[in-house]
Backbone as CSV, one residue per row, in Angstrom:
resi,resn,N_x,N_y,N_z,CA_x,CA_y,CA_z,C_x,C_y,C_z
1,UNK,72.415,148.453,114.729,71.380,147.539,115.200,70.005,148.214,115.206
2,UNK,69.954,149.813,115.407,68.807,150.296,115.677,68.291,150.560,114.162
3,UNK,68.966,150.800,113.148,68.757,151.090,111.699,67.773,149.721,111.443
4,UNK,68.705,148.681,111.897,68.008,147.111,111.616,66.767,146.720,111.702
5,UNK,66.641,147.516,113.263,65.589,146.707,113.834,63.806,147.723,113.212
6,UNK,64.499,148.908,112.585,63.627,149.923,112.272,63.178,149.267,110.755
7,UNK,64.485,148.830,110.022,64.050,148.560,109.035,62.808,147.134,108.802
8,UNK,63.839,146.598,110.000,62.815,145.363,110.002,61.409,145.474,110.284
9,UNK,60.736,146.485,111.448,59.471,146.909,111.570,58.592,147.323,110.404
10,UNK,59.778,148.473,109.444,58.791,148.771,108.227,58.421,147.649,107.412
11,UNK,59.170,146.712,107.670,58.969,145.259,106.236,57.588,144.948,106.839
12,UNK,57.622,144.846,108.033,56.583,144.170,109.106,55.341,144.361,108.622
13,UNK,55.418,146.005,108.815,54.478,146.823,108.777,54.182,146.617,107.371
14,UNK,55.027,146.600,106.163,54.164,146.607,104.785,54.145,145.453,104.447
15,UNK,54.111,144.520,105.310,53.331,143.006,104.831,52.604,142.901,105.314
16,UNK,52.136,142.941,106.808,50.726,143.242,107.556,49.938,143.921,106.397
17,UNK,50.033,145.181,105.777,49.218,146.145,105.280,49.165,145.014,103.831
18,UNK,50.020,144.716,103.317,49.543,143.951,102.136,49.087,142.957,102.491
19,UNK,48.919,141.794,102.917,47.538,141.037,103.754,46.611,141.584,103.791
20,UNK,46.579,142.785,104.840,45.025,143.363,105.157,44.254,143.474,103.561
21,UNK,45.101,144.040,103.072,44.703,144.898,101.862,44.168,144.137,100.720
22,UNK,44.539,142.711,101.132,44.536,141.063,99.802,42.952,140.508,99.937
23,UNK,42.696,141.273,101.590,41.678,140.658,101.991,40.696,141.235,102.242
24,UNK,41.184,142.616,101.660,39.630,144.121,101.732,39.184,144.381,100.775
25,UNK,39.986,143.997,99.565,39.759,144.299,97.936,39.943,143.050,97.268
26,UNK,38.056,142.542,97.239,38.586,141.181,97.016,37.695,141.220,95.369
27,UNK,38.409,140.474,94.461,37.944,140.556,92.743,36.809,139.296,92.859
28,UNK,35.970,139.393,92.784,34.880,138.657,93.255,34.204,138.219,91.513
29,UNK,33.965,136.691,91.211,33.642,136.261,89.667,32.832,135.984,89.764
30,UNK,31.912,136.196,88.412,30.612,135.843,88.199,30.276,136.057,86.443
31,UNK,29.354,135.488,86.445,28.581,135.067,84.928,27.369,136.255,84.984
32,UNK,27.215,137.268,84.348,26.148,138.046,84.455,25.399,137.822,84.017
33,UNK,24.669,136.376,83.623,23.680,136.075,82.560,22.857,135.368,83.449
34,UNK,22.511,135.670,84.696,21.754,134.384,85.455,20.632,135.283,86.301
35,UNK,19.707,135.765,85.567,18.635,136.775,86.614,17.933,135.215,86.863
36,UNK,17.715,135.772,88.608,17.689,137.287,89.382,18.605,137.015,89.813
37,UNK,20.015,136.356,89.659,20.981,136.374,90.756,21.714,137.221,90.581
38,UNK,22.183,137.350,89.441,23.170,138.461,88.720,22.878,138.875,86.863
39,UNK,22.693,139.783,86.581,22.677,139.640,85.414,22.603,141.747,84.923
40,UNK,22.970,141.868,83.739,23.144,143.277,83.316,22.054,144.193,83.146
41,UNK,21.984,145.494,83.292,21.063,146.301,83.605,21.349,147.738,83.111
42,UNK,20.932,148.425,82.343,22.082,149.621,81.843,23.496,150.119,81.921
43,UNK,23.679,148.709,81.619,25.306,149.030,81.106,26.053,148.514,83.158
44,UNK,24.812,147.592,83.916,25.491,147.721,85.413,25.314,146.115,85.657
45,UNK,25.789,145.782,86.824,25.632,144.154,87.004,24.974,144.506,88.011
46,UNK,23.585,143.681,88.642,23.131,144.417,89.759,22.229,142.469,90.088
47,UNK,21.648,142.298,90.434,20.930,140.946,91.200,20.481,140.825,92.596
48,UNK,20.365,139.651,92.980,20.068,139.211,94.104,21.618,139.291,94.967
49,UNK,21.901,138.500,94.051,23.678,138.083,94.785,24.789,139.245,95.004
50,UNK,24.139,140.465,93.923,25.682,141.393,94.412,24.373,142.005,95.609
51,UNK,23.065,142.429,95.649,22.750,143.137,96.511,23.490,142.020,97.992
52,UNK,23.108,140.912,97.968,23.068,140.082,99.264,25.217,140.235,99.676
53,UNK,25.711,140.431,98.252,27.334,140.523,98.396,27.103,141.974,98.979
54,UNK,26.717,143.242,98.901,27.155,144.501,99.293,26.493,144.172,101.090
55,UNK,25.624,143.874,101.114,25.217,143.724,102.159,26.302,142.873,102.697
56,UNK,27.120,141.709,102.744,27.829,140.758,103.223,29.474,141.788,103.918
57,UNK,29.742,142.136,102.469,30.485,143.318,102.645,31.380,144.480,103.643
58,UNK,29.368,145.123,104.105,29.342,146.306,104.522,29.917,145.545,106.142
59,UNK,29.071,144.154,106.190,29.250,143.305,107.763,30.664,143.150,107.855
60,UNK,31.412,142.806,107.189,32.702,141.729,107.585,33.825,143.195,107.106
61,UNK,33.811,144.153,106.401,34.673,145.333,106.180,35.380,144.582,104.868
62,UNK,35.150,144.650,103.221,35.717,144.119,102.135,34.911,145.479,101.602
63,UNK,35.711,146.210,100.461,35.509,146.505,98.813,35.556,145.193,98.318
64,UNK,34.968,145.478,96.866,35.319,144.545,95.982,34.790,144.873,94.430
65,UNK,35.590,144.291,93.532,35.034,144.518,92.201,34.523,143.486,91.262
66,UNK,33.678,143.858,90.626,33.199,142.362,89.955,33.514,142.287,88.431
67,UNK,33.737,140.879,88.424,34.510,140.330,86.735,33.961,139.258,86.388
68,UNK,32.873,139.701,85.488,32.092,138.824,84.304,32.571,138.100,83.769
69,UNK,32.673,136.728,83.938,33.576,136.182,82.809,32.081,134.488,82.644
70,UNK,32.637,133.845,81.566,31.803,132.905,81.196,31.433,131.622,82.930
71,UNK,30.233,131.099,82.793,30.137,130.406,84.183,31.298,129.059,84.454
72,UNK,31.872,128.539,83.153,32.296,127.451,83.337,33.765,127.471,83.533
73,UNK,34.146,129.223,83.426,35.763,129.604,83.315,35.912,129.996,85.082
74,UNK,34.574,130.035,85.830,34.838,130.485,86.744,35.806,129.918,88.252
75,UNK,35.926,128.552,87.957,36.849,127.999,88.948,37.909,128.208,88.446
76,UNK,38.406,127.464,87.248,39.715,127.685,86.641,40.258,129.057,86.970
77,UNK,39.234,130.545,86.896,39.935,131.456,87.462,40.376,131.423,88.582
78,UNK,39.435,131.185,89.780,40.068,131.418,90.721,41.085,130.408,91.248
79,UNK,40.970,129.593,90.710,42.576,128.228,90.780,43.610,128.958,90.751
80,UNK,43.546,129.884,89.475,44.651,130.727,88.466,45.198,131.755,88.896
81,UNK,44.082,132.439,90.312,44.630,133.638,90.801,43.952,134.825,90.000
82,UNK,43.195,134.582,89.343,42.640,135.888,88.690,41.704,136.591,88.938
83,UNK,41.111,135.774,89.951,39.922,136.339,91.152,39.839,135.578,92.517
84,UNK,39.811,136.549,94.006,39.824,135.672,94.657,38.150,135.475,95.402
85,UNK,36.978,135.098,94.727,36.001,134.931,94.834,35.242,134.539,94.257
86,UNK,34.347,133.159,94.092,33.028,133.209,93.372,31.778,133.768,93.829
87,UNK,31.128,134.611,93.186,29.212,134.689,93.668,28.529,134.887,92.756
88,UNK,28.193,133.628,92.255,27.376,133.822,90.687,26.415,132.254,90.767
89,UNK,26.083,132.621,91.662,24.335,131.823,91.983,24.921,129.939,91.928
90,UNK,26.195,130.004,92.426,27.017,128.510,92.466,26.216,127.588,93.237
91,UNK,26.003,126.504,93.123,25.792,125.296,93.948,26.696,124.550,94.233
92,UNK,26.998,124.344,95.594,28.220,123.629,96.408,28.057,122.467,95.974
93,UNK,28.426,122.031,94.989,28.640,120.338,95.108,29.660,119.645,95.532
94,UNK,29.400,117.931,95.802,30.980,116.999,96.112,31.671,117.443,95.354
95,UNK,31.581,117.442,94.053,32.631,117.940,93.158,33.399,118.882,93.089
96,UNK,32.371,120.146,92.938,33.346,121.156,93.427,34.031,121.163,94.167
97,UNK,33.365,120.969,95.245,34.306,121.283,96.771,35.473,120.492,96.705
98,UNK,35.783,119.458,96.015,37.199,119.306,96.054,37.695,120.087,95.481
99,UNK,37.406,121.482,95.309,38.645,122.222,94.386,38.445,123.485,94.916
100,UNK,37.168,123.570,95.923,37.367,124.981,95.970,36.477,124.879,97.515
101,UNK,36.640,125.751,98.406,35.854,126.030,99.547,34.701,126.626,99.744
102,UNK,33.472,126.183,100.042,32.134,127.056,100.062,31.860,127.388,101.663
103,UNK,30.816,128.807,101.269,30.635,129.255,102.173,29.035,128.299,102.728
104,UNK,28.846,128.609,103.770,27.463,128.327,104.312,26.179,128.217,102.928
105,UNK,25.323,127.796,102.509,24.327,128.023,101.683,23.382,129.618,102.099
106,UNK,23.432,130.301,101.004,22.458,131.425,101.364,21.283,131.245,100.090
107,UNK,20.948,130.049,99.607,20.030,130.189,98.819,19.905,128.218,98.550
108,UNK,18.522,128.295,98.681,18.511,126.440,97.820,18.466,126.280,96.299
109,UNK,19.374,125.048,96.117,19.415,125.212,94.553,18.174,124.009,94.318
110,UNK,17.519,124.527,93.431,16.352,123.458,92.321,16.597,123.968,91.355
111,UNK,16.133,122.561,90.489,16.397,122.664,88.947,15.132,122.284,88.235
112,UNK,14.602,123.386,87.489,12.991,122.803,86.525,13.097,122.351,85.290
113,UNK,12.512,121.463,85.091,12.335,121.089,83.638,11.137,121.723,83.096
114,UNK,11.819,122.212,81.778,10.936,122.929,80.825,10.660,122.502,79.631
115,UNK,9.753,122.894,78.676,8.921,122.323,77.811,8.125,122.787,77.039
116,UNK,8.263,123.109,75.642,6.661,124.148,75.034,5.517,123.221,75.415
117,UNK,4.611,124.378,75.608,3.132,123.802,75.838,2.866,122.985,75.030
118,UNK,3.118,123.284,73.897,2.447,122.124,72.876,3.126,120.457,73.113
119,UNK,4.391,120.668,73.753,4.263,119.404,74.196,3.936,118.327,74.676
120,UNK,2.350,117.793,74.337,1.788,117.370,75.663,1.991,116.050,75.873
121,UNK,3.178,115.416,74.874,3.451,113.676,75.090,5.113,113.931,76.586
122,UNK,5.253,114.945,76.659,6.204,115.465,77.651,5.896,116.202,79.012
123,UNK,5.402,114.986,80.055,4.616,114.899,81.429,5.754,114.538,82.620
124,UNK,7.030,114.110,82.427,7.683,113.396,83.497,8.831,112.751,82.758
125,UNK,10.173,112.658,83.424,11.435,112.301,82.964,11.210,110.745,82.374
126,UNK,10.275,109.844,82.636,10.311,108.850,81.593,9.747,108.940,80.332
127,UNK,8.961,110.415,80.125,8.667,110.511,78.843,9.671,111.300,78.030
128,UNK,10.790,111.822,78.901,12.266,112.717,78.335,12.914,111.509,77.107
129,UNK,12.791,110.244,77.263,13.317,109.700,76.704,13.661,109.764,75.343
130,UNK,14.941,109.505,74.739,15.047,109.671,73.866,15.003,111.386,73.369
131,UNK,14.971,112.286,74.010,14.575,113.342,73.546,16.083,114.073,73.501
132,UNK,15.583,115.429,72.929,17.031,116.600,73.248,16.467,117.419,74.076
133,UNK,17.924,117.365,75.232,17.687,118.376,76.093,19.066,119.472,76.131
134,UNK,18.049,120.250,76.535,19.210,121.971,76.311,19.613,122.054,77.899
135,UNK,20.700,122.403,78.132,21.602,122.902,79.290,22.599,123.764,79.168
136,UNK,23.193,124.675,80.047,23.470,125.618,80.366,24.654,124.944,80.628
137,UNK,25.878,125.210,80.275,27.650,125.020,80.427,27.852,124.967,81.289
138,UNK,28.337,123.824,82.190,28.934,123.892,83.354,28.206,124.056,84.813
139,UNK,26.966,124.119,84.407,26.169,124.537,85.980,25.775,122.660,86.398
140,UNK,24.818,122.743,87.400,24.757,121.252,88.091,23.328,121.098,86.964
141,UNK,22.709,122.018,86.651,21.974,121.371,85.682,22.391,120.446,84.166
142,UNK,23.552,120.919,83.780,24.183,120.168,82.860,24.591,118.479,83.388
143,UNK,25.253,119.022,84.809,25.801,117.498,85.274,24.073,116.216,85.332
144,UNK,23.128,116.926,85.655,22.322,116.100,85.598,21.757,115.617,84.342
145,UNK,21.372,116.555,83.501,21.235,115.616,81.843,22.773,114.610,81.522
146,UNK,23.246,115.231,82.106,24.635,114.239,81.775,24.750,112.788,82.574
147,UNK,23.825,112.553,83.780,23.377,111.709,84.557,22.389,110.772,84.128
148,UNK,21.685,111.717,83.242,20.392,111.101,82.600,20.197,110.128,80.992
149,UNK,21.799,110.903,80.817,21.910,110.319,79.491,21.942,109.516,78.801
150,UNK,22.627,108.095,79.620,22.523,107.038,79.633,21.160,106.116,79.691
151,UNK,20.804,106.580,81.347,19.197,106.197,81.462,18.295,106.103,80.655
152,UNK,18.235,107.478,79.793,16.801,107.683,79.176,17.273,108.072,78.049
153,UNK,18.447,107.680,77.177,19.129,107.519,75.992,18.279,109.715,75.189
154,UNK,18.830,110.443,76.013,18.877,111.702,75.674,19.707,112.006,75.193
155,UNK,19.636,113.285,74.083,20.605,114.132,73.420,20.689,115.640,74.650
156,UNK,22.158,115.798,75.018,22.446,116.554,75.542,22.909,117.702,74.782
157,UNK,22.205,118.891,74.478,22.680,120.285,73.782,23.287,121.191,74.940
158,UNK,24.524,121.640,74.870,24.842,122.584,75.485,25.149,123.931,75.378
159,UNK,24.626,124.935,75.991,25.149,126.501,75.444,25.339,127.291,76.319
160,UNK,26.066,128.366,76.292,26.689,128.587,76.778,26.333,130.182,77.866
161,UNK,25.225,129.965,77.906,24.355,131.037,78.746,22.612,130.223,78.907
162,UNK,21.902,130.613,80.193,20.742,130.187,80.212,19.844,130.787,79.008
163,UNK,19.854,131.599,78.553,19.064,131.663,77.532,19.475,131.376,76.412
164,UNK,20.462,130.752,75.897,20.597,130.466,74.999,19.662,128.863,74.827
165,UNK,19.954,127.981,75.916,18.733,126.855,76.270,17.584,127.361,75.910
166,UNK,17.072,128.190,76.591,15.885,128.879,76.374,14.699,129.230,75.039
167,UNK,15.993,129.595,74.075,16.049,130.418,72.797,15.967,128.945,72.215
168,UNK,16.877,127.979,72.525,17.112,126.622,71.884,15.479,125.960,72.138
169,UNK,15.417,125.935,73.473,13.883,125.352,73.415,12.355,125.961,72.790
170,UNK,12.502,127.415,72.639,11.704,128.089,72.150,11.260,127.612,70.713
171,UNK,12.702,127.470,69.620,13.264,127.316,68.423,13.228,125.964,68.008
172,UNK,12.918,124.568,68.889,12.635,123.793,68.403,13.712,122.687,68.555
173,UNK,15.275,123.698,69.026,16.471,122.389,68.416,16.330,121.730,69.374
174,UNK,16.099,122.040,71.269,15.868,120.978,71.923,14.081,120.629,72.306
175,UNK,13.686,119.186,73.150,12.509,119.003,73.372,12.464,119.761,74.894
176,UNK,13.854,119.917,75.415,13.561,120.060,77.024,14.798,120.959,77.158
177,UNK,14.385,121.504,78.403,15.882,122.606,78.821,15.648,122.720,80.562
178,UNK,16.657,122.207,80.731,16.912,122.278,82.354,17.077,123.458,82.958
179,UNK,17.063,124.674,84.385,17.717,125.503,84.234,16.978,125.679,86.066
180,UNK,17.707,126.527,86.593,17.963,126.664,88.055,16.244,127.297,87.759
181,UNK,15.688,126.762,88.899,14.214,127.049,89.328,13.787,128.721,89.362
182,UNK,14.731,129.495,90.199,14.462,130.642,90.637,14.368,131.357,88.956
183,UNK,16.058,131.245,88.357,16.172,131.918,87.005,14.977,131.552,86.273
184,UNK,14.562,130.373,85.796,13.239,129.948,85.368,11.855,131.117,85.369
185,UNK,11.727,131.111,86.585,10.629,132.066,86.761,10.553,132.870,85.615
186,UNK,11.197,133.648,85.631,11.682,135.145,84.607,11.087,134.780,83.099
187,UNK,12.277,133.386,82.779,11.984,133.386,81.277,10.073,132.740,81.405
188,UNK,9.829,132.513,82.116,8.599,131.831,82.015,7.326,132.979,81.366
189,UNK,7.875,133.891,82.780,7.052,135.105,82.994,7.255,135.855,81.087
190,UNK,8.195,135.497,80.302,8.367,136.303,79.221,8.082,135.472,78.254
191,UNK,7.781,134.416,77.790,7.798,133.545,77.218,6.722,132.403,77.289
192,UNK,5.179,132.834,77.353,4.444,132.202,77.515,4.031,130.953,76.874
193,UNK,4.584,130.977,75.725,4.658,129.213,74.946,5.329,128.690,75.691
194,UNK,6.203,128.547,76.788,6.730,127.142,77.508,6.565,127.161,78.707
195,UNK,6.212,126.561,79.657,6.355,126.255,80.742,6.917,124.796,81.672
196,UNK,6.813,125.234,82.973,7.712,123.754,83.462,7.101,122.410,83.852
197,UNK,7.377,121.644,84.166,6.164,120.372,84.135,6.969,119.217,84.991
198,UNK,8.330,119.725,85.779,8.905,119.186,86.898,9.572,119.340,87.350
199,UNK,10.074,119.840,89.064,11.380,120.656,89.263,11.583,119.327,90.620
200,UNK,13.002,119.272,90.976,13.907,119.099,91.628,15.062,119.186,92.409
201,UNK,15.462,119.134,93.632,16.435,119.708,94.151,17.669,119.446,93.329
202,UNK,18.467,120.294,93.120,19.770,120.214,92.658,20.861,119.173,92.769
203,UNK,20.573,118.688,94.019,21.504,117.463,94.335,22.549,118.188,95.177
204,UNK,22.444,119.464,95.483,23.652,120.239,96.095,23.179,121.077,97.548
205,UNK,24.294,121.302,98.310,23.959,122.236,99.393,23.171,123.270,99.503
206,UNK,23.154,124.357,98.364,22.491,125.341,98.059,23.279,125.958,97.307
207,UNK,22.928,127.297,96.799,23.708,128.203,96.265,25.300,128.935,96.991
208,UNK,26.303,129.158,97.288,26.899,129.413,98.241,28.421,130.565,97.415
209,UNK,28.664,131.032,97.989,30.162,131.819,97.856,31.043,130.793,97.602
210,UNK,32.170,130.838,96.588,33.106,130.199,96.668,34.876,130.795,97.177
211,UNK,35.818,130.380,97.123,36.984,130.603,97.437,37.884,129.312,96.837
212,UNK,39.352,129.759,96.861,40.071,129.033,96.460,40.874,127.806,97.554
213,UNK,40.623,126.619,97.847,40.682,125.595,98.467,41.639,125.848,99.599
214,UNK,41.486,125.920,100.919,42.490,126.502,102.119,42.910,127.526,102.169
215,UNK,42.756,128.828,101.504,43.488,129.927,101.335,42.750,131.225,101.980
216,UNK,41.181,131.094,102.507,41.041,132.241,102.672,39.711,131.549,104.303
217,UNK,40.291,130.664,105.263,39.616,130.062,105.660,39.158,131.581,106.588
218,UNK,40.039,132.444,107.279,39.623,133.032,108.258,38.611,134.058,107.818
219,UNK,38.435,134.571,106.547,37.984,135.299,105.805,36.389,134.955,105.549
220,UNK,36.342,133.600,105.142,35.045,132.650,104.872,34.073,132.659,106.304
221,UNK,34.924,132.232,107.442,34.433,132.247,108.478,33.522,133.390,108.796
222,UNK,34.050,134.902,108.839,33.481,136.050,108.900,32.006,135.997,107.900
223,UNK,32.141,135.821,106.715,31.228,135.728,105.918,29.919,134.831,106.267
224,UNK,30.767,133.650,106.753,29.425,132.783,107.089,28.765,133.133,108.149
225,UNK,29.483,134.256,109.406,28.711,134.563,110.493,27.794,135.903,109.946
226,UNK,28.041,136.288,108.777,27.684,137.333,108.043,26.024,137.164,108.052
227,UNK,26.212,135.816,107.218,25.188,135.232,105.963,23.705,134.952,107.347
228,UNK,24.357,134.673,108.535,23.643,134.023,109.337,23.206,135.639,110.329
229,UNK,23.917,136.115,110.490,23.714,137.495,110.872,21.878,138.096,110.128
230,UNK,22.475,138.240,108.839,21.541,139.142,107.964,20.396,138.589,107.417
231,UNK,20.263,136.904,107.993,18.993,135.961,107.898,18.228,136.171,109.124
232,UNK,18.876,136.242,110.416,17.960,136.790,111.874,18.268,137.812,112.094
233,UNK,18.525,138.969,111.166,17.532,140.840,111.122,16.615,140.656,109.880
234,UNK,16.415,139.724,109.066,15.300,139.989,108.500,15.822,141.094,107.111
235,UNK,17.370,141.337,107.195,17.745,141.814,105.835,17.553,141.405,104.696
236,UNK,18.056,139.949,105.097,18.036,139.098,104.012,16.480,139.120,103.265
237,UNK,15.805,138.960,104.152,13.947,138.782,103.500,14.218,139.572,102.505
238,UNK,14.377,141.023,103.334,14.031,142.274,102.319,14.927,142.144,100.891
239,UNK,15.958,141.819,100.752,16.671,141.161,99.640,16.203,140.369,98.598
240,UNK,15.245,139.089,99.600,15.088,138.115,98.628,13.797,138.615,98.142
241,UNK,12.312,139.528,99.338,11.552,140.062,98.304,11.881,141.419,96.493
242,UNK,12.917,141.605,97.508,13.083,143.163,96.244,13.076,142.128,94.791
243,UNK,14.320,140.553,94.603,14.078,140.194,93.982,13.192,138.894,93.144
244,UNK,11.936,139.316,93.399,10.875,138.537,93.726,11.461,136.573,94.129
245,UNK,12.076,136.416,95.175,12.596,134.929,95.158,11.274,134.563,96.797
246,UNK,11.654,133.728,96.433,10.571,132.907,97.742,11.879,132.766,98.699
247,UNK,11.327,132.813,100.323,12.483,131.893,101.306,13.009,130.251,100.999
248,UNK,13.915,130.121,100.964,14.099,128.254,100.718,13.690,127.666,101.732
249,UNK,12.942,127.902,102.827,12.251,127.011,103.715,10.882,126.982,103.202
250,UNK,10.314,127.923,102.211,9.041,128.057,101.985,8.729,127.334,100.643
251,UNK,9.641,126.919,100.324,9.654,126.544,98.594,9.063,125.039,98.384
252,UNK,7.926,124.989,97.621,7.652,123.596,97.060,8.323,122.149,96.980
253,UNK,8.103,121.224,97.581,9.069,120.407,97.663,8.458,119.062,96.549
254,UNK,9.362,117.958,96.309,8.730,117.571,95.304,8.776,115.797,95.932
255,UNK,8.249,115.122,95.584,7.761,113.619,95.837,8.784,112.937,95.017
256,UNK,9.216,111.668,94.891,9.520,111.303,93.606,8.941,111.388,92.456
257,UNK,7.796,111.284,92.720,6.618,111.366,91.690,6.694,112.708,90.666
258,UNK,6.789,113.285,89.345,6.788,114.230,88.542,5.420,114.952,88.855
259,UNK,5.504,116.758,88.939,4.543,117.482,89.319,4.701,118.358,88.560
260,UNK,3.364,118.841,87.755,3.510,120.189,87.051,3.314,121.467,87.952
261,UNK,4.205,122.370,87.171,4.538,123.675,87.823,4.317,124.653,87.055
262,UNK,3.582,125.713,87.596,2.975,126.500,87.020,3.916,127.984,87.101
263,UNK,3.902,128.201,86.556,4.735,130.018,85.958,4.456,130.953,87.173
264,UNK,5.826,131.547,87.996,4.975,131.759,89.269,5.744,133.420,88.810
């Protein structure tokens, strides 16, 4: 009986430790193509989002490793078990969230419309009409030209990284290219033939952490007291200045009315 009850403790004991362990070393997914949130750097993945993830981290007690994979493969992974984390500059939508659990918002999502300068018959989404617009695979900016399509009888181009839109709008194949406000900045700042000429909220909660639907609720919890933690010490600021982002309480808000936006 005493052999039993010993053996039974060690099982105890190495399932406790494999739990702990499921939930300290967590494979965390992301698209490295999305500055400033995440994107490659001599041969390193470095952003807004893994600094604001190491910081999240260091609070709640997780390692973790990160796995690049394309933006639109990224739920299907973690459905699949092949990562148990998203942080790759996601916007919580209805949609998603039926498939997957978000954390608190640590960032607002907007989406700008872009445009070569020389465009100047292209002032506001009723002049989109009829036009081609470039989007990015799978992000909420795609779902909205895909919203629009009907409306304003647009050609929807899709590819499969933000700059490839970019490169597409530069090049002529589309008239317009949608793409998350913050990332925007960047190509703007490099690419002085185009700029934006109307941005909008995303239609979503904000940017947020994902997880796989009921599976890691006690885990999420920690995180979200994390996220809220490192916004009242003023960490977070220092985060969002290193990568030049504005606060989302401070950010431009828009009318219904179409507003040009200038390259910030």
């Amino acid at each position: 009986m005493r052999k039993l009850l010993q053996l039974l403790c060690v099982g105890l004991a190495l399932f406790f430790v494999a739990c702990s362990s499921e939930e300290k070393d967590l494979r965390v997914g992301l698209n490295a193509e999305y500055p400033p949130f995440e994107y490659q750097k001599d041969a390193k993945i470095v952003g807004f989002d893994i600094d604001l993830l190491d910081a999240i981290s260091k609070k709640v007690g997780f390692t973790y490793s990160l796995n690049h994979m394309s933006f639109d493969g990224l739920i299907p992974a973690l459905k699949a078990g092949k990562i148990d984390m998203i942080m790759s500059g996601m916007s919580a939508t209805p949609e998603r969230m039926k498939q997957v659990d978000f954390s608190v918002p640590y960032y607002e999502g907007e989406t700008l419309f872009i445009k070569r300068k020389e465009s100047s018959d292209i002032v506001d989404k009723e002049s989109m009409r009829g036009k081609r617009v470039g989007v990015f695979l799978g992000t909420v900016q795609e779902q909205a030209a895909q919203k629009m399509k009907d409306e304003y009888q647009i050609d929807v181009v899709m590819s499969d990284s933000i700059l490839g839109a970019i490169l597409n709008l530069k090049s002529g194949k589309v008239d317009v290219a949608l793409a998350d406000y913050a990332t925007a900045q960047g190509y703007l700042r490099e690419h002085s033939e185009l700029t934006g000429f109307y941005h909008e909220n995303d239609g979503s909660e904000g940017l947020s952490i994902a997880f796989d639907k009921h599976k890691h609720a006690d885990l999420l919890a920690k995180i979200n007291t994390a996220i809220k933690e490192l916004k009242e010490s003023g960490e977070y600021d220092k985060i969002l200045i290193k990568h030049n982002l504005k606060a989302a309480d401070g950010m431009q808000k828009d009318s219904e009315d179409s507003k040009e936006v200038a390259p910030k």
